[in-house]
C-alpha positions in Angstrom: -80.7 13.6 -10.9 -82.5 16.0 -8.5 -80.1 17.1 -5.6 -80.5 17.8 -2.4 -79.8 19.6 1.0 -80.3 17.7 4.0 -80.2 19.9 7.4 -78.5 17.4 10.8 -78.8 17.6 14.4 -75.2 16.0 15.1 -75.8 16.2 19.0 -74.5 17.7 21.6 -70.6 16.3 21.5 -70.4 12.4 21.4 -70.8 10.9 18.0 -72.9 8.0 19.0 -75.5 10.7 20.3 -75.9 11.2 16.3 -79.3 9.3 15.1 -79.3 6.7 13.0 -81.5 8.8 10.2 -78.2 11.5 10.4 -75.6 8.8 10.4 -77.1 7.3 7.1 -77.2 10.7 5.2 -73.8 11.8 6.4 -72.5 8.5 5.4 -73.8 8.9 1.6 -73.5 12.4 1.4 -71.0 14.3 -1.5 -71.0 17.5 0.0 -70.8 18.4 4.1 -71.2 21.9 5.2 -70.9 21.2 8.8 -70.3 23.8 11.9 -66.7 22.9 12.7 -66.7 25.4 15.8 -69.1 23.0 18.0 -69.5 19.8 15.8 -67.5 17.1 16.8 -65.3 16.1 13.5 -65.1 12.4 14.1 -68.8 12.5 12.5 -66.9 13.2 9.1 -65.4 9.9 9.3 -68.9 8.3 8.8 -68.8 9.5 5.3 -67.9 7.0 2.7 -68.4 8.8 -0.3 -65.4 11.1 -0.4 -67.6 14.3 0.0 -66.3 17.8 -0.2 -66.1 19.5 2.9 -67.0 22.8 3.4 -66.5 24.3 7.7 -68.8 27.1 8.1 -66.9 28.5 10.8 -65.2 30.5 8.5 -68.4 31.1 5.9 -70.7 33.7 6.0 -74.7 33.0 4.8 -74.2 33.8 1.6 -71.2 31.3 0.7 -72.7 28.5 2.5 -76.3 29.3 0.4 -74.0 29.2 -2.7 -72.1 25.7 -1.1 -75.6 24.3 -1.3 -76.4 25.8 -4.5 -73.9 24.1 -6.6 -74.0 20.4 -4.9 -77.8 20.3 -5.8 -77.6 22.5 -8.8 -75.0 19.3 -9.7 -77.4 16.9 -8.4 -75.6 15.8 -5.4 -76.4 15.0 -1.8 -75.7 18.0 0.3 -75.3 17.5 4.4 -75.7 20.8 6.3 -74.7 19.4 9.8 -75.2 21.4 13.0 -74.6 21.1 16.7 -77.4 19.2 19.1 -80.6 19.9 17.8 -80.7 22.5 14.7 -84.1 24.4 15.8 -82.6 25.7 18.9 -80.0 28.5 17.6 -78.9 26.9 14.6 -79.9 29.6 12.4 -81.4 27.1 10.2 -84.4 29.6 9.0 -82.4 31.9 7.6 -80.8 29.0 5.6 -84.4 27.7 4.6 -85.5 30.8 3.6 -82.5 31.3 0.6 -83.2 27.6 -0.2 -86.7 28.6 -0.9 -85.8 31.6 -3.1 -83.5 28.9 -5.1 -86.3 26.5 -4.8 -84.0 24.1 -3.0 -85.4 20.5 -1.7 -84.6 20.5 1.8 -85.1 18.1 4.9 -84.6 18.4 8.5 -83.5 15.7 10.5 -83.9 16.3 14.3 -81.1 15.5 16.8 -80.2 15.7 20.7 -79.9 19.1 22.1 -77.0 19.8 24.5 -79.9 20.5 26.7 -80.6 16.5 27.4 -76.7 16.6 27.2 -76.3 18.0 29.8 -79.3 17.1 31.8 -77.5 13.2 31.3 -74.5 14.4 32.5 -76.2 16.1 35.6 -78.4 12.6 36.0 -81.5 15.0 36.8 -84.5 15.0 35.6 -86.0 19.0 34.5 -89.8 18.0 35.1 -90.3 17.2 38.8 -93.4 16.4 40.2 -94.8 19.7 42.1 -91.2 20.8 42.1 -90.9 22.0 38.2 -93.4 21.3 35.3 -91.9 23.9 33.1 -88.3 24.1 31.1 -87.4 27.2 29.6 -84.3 27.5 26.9 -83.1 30.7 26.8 -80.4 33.0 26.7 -79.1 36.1 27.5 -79.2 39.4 25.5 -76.1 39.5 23.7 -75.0 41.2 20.5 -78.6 39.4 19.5 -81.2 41.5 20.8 -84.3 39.9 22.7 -88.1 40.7 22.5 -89.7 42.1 25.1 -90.8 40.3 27.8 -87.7 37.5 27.6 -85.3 39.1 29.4 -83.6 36.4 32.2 -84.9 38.7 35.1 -88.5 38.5 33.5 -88.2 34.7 32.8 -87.1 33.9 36.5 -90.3 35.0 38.3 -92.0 31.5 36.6 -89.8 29.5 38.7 -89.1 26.8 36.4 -86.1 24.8 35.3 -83.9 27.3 32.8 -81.6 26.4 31.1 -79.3 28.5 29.6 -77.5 28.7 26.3 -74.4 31.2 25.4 -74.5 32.9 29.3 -71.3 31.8 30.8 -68.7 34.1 29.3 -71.4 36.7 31.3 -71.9 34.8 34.1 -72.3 37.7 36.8 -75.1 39.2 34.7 -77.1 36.2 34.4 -76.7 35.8 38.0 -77.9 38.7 38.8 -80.8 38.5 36.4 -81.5 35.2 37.9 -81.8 36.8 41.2 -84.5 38.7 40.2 -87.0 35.8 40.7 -85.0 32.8 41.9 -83.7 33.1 45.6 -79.6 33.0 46.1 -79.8 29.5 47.3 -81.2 28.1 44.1 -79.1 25.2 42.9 -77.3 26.0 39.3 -75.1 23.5 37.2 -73.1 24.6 34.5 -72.4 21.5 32.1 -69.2 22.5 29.6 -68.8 20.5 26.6 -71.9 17.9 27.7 -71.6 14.4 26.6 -67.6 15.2 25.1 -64.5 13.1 26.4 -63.4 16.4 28.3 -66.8 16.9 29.9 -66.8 19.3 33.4 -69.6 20.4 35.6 -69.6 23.0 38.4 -72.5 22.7 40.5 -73.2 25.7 43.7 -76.1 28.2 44.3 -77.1 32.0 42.3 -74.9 32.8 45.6 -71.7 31.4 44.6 -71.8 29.6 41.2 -70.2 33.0 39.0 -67.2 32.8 42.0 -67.1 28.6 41.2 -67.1 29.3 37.1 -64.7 31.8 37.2 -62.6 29.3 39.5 -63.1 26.6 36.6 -62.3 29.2 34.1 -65.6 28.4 32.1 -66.0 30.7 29.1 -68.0 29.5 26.3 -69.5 26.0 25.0 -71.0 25.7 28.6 -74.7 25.0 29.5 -76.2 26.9 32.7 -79.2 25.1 34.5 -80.9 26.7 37.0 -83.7 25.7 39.3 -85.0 23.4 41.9 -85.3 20.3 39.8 -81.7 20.2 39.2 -80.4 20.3 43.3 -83.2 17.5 45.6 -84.3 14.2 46.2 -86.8 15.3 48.3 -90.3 15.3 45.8 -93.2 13.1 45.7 -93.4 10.3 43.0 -95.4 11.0 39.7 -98.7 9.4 39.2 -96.8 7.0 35.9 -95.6 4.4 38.0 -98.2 5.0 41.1 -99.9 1.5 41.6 -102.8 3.1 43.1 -103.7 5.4 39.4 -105.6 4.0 37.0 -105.4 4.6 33.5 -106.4 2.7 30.1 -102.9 0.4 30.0 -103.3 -0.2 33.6 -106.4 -1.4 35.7 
């Protein structure tokens, strides 16, 4: 029998945020490579097939390639589970592309970024009408470099909703990249662990929100949102729900 690796989106934190298609392959699955740095391990217990567990915490490309390998290779179901949603720095491609030298079958099952997560946690909504149409997810230049053009300073003078992944362990410097193009009373949220029992949010202004994370002592597995979206009440309605716009479901 042909095997298989199967790439998750485990969510953001809280095991119910795992689909139903993800639940179902974990549950059957003989072999879980999953990321045990940011993946809740309670999703394990889904699993009723005994599967070999592999945490690639610890495992560098080339051992979890050769994980994969030998499941398939041995015709078993292999579960390569990330956090939130894996095409949002889950360094799945790198992962496809030794698959495809090994002519691996692979699938990717979608699942809920920490983005939403911790949009749900804030209760905002990132699209406001004539407030912010546009949601950028970035980060800032680390040890991984960044094109040109995507630096945060760059990125602020759009104006939209940003939100921010791996920036609170350098929260000064995105501030002050922010700054560039956002003024200093721009609301800013910063969501740790979104959607997990031990959820926290700090909420201030680019003025004082470093002073407020540092307070909290934030330093990593913490989403920064910035913009307008995220901090009023005070927008117009959309036209969805406008009785006076017409469209084809509604005369």
């Amino acid at each position: 029998m042909k095997g298989k690796c199967i790439f998750i989106g485990a969510g953001p934190g809280d095991v119910e945020l795992l689909t139903l298609k993800g639940y179902k392959v974990i549950q059957k699955a003989e072999v879980i490579i999953y990321a045990g740095s940011l993946v809740n391990p309670k999703i394990l217990e889904y699993n009723e097939n005994n599967a070999e567990i592999y945490n690639s915490a610890s495992m560098d490309l080339n051992e979890t390639t050769e994980a994969i390998r030998k499941g398939v290779s041995e015709g078993k179901l292999v579960a390569r589970v990330h956090t939130g949603d894996p095409s949002i720095y889950g360094a799945i491609a790198e992962q496809i592309r030794e698959l495809k030298k090994l002519d691996i079958d692979y699938e990717i099952i979608p699942g809920v970024s920490s983005v939403f997560g911790a949009a749900a946690a804030l209760e905002s909504e990132l699209t406001l009408p004539e407030i912010s149409q546009t949601v950028i997810i970035t980060r800032p230049e680390g040890r991984t470099p960044k094109p040109k053009g995507e630096s945060l300073s760059s990125l602020s003078k759009h104006h939209g909703t940003m939100c921010i992944f791996l920036g609170v362990g350098m929260i000064e410097e995105v501030v002050d990249e922010l700054l560039v193009g956002y003024e200093k009373t721009t609301p800013v949220a910063v969501v740790k662990k979104a959607t997990w029992p031990d959820q926290e949010i700090v909420r201030g202004t680019l003025e004082n929100i470093a002073d407020k994370v540092k307070e909290a002592g934030f330093r990593k597995t913490s989403m920064i949102i910035v913009g307008d979206a995220i901090g009023t009440s005070d927008f117009n309605p959309s036209k969805l729900y406008d009785k006076d716009f017409k469209h084809e479901y509604r005369n």
